[in-house]
C-alpha positions as CSV (number, residue, x, y, z in Angstrom):
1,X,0.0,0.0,0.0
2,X,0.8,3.4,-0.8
3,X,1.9,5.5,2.1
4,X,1.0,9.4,1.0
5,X,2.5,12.6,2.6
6,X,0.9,15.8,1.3
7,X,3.2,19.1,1.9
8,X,0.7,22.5,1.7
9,X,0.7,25.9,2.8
10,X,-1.6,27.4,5.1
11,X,-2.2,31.0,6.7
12,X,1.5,31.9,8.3
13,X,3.1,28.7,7.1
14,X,3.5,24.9,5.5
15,X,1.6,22.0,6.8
16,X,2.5,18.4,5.9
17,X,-0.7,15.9,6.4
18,X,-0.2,12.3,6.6
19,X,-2.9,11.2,4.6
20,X,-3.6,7.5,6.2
21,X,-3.7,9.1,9.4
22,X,-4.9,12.9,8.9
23,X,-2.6,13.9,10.9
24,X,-1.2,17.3,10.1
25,X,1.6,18.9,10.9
26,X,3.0,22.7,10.9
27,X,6.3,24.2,9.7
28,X,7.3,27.9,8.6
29,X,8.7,27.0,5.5
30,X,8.5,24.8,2.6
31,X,11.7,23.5,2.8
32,X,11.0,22.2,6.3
33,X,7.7,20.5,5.4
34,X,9.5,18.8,2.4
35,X,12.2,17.5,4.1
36,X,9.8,15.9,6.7
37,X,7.8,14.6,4.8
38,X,10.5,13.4,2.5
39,X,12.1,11.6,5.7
40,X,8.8,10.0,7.1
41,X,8.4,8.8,3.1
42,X,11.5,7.1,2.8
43,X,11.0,5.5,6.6
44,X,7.4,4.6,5.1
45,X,8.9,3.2,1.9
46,X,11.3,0.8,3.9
47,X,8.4,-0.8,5.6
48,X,5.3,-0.8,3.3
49,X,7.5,-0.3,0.1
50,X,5.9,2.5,-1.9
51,X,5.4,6.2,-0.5
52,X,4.8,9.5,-2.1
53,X,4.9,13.2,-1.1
54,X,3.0,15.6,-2.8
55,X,3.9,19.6,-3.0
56,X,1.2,22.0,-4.0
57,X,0.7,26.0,-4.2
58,X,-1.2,28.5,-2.7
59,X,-3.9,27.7,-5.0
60,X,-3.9,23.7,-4.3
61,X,-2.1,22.8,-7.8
62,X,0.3,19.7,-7.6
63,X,3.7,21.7,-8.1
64,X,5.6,18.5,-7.7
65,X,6.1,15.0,-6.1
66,X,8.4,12.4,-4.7
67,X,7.4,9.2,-5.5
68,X,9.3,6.2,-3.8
69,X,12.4,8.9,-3.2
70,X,12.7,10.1,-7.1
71,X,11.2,13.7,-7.5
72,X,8.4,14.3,-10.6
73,X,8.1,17.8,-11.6
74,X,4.7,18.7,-12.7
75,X,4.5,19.8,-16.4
76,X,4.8,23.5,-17.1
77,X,6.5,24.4,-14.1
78,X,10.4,25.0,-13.5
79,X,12.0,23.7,-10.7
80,X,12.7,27.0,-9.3
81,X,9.1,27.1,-8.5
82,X,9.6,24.5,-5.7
83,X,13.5,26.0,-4.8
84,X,11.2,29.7,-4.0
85,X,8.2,28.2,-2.1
């Protein structure tokens, strides 16, 4: 199964949710939600063997994703949209 991590912003920050629990968690920055959920991904993938982390914008648009540790940019976007968020 699937483990999925979903890295969003919210008023004053970035939130990452772990979707098979809902729980959510809160960072200042991007980066910070990314690398957490990119860490709790890989320690998902070792056990359950897939895992995917999902970046979106302001807006809720999928800017990106990790899946099983290999980053996906979405079409029409540069990566320098993920380096500034």
């Amino acid at each position: 199964m699937r483990q999925m991590f979903v890295v969003s912003p919210f008023e004053g920050g970035w939130c990452l949710k772990i979707a098979s629990t809902g729980e959510v968690m809160f960072f200042k920055t991007c980066a910070l939600a990314q690398r957490r959920g990119l860490a709790l991904a890989a320690e998902a993938q070792a056990h359950h063997g897939h895992a995917e982390v999902h970046v979106r914008d302001l807006k809720g648009r999928l800017l990106g994703r990790w899946v099983d540790g290999l980053f996906h940019a979405e079409p029409l976007l540069p990566v320098e949209t993920l380096i500034a968020a």
